[in-house]
C-alpha positions as CSV (number, residue, x, y, z in Angstrom):
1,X,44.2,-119.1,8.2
2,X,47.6,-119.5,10.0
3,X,48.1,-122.3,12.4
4,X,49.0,-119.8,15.0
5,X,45.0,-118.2,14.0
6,X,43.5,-121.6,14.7
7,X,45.7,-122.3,17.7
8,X,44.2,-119.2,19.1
9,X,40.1,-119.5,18.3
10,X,40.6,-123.2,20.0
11,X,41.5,-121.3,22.7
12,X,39.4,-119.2,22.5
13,X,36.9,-121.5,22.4
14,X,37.7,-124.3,25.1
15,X,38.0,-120.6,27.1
16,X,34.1,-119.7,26.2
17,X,32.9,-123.6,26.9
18,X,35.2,-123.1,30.2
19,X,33.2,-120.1,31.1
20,X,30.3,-121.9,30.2
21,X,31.1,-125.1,32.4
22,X,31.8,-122.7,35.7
23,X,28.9,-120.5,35.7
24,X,26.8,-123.5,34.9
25,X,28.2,-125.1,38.5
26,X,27.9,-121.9,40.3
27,X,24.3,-121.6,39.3
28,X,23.7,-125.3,40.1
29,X,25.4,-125.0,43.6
30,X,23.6,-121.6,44.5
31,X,19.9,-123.7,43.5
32,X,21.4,-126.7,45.7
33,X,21.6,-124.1,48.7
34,X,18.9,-122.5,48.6
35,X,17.0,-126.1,48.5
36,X,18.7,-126.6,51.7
37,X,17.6,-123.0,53.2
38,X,14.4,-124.1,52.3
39,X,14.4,-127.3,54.1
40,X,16.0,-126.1,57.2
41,X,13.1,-122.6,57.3
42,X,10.4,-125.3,56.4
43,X,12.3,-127.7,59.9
44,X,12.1,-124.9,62.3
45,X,8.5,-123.8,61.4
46,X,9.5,-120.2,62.8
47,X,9.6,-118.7,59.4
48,X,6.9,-115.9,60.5
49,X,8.6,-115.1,63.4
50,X,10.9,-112.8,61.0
51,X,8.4,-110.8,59.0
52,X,6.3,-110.2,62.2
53,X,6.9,-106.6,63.6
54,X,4.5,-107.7,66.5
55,X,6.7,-108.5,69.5
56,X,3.7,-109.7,71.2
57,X,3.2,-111.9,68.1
58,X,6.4,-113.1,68.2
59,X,6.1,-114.0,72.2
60,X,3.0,-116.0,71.7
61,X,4.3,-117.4,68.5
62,X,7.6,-119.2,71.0
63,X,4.7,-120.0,73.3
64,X,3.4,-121.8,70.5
């Protein structure tokens, strides 16, 4: 192998562990957001209000 061939695979791979490191953060920031939805749905306590077609439901539910 030429120097210029191993040059390019450790490229190649600090690319891949790259890749690696990024998605890794993305998925790890997308869980830390949706903890946070989860918190603030679980806060407000209104979390029925959307899945209720009933708009006389939904009236006594913000009498509630």
């Amino acid at each position: 192998m030429s120097g210029e061939e191993d040059d390019e695979k450790d490229r190649d791979e600090k690319d891949r562990k790259e890749q690696f490191d990024t998605a890794l953060e993305e998925v790890l920031r997308e869980v830390e957001e949706a903890e946070k939805r989860d918190e603030d749905k679980a806060a407000s306590g209104k979390a029925g209000d959307a899945v209720t077609p009933n708009t006389e439901a939904q009236e006594q539910a913000e009498e509630d």
